[in-house]
C-alpha positions as CSV (number, residue, x, y, z in Angstrom):
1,X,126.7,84.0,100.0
2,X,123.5,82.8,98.5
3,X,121.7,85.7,99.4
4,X,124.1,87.7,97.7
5,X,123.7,85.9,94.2
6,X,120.0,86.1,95.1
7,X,120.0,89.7,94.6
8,X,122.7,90.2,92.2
9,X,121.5,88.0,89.6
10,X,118.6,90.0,88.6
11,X,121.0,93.3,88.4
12,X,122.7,91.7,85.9
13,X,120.1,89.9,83.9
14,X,117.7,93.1,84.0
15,X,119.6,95.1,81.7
16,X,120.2,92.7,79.3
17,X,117.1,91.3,78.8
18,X,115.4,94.8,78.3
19,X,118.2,95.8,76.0
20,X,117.7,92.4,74.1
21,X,114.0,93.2,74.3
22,X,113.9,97.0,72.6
23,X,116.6,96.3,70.2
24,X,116.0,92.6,68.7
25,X,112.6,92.8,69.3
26,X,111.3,95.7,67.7
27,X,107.5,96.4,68.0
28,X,106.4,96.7,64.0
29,X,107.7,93.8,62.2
30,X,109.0,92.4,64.2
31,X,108.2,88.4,66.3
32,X,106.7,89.5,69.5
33,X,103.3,91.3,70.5
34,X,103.8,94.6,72.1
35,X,101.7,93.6,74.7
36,X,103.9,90.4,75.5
37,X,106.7,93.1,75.1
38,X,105.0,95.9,78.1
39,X,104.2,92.7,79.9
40,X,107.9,91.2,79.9
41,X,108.5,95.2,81.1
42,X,106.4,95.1,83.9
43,X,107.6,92.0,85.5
44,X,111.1,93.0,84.9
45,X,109.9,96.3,86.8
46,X,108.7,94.5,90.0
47,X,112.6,93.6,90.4
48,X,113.9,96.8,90.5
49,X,111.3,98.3,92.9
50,X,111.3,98.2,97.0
51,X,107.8,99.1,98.4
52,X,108.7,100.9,101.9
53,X,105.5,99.2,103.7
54,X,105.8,95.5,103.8
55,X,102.5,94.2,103.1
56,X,101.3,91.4,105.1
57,X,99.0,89.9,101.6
58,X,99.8,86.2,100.2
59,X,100.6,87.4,97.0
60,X,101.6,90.4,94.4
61,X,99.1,91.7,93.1
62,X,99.5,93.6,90.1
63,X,96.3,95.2,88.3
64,X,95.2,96.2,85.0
65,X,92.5,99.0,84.8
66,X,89.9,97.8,83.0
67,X,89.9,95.2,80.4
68,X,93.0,94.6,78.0
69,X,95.2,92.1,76.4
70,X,97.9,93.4,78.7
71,X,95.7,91.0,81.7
72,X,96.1,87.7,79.4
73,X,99.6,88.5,78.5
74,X,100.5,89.2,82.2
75,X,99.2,86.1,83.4
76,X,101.0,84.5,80.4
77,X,104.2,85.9,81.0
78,X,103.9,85.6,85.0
79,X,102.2,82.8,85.8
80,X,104.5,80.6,88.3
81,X,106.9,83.3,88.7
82,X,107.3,85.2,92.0
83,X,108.2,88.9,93.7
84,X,109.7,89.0,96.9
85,X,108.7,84.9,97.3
86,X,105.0,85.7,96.6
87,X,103.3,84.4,93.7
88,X,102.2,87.0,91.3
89,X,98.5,87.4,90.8
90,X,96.8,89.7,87.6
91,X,93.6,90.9,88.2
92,X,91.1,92.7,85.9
93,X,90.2,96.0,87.6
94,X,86.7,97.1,86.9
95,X,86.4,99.9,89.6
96,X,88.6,102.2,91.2
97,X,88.3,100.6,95.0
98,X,90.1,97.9,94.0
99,X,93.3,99.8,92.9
100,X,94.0,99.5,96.7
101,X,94.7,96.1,96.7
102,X,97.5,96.4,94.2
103,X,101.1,96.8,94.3
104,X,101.6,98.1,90.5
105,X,98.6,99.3,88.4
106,X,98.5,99.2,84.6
107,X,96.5,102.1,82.9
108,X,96.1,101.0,79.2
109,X,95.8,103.9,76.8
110,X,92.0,103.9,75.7
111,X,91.3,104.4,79.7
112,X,93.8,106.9,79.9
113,X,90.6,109.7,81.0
114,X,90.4,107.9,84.4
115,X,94.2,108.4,85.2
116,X,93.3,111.4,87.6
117,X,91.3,109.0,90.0
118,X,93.5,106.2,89.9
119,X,96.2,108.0,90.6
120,X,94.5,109.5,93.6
121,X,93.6,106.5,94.8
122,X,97.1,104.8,94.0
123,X,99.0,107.6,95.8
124,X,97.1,107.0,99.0
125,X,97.2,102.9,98.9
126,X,101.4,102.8,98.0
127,X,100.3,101.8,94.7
128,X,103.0,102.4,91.3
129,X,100.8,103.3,88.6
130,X,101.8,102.3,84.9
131,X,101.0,104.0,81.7
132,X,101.6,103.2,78.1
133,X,100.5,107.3,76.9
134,X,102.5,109.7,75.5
135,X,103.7,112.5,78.5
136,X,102.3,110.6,81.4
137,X,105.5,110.6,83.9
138,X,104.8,114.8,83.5
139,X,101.1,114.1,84.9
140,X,102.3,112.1,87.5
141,X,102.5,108.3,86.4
142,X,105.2,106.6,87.7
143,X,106.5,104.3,85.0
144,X,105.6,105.3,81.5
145,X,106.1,102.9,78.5
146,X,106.8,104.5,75.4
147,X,107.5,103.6,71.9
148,X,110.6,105.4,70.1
149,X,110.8,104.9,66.5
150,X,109.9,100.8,66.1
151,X,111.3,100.3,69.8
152,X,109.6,100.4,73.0
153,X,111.2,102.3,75.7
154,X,109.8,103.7,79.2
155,X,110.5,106.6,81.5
156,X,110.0,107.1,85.6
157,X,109.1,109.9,87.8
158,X,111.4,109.6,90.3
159,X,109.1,111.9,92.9
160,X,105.9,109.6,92.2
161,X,107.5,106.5,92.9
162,X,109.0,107.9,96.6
163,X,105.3,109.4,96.7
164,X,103.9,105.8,96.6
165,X,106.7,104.6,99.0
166,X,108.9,102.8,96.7
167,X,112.6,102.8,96.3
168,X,113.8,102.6,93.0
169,X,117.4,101.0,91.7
170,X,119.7,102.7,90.5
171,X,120.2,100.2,87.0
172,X,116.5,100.8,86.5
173,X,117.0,104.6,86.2
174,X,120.0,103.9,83.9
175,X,117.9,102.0,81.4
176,X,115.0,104.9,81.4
177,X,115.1,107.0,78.4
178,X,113.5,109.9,80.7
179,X,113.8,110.6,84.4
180,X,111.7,113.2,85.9
């Protein structure tokens, strides 16, 4: 029975606290950063995501490419919390062989010109690559964050995430503005 609540208390929480997120929180004007905003997104994200290969590291490693406030608001916003009962680790990227350590990948904007080789990488190495640019999901990111009006929303590509292994749930696809 405990195992049940396990799993079903993030279902219900998810969608709430994203929907309490875009629409009290908007991005211009209004309390919270929109990096503490992607960041909150991006842990959210790991709960609603099944990686198909089991991998035998201590932790969860989730990267950003290149440096970005999105790394110090990660490690903010994560820092004690856990995926799968391993503690969550954010690392700095500065080249592409260490994509393959990953689990999720975060492509800020201004580095948006090296998306082609991190998602070649990424695709080989089960790795969910996340963008924060306008049309991404199209080229092939998996998760997309995008802002609508003074809101931020995001979008998946269904085929990139079962390209990189991952299951994704169905209340996840529900709260996507887009699904490709």
């Amino acid at each position: 029975m405990r195992t049940f609540f396990k799993y079903l208390w993030p279902l219900i929480c998810f969608p709430a606290s994203i929907f309490a997120i875009s629409v009290f929180y908007p991005v211009k004007g209004g309390e919270m950063k929109e990096s503490t905003v992607k960041a909150m997104f991006i842990y959210n994200f790991t709960k609603y995501l099944e990686w198909d290969k089991e991998s035998a590291e201590e932790k969860f490693v989730i990267g950003v490419y290149r440096y970005s406030d999105m790394a110090d608001e990660l490690m903010l916003n994560c820092n004690q919390k856990k995926v799968n009962d391993k503690p969550i680790e954010i690392v700095t990227l500065s080249n592409y062989q260490a994509i393959s350590k990953c689990k999720i990948i975060f492509v800020p904007a201004k580095y948006i010109n090296d998306f082609t080789q991190i998602k070649n990488i990424a695709e080989k190495n089960n790795v969910v690559v996340i963008t924060e640019s306008e049309g991404m999901c199209k080229k092939g990111s998996c998760i997309n964050i995008i802002r609508q009006e003074k809101n931020l929303r995001f979008e998946i590509n269904i085929k990139e995430l079962t390209d990189a292994g991952v299951k994704i749930y169905e209340q996840l696809k529900k709260l996507a503005t887009t699904v490709y």
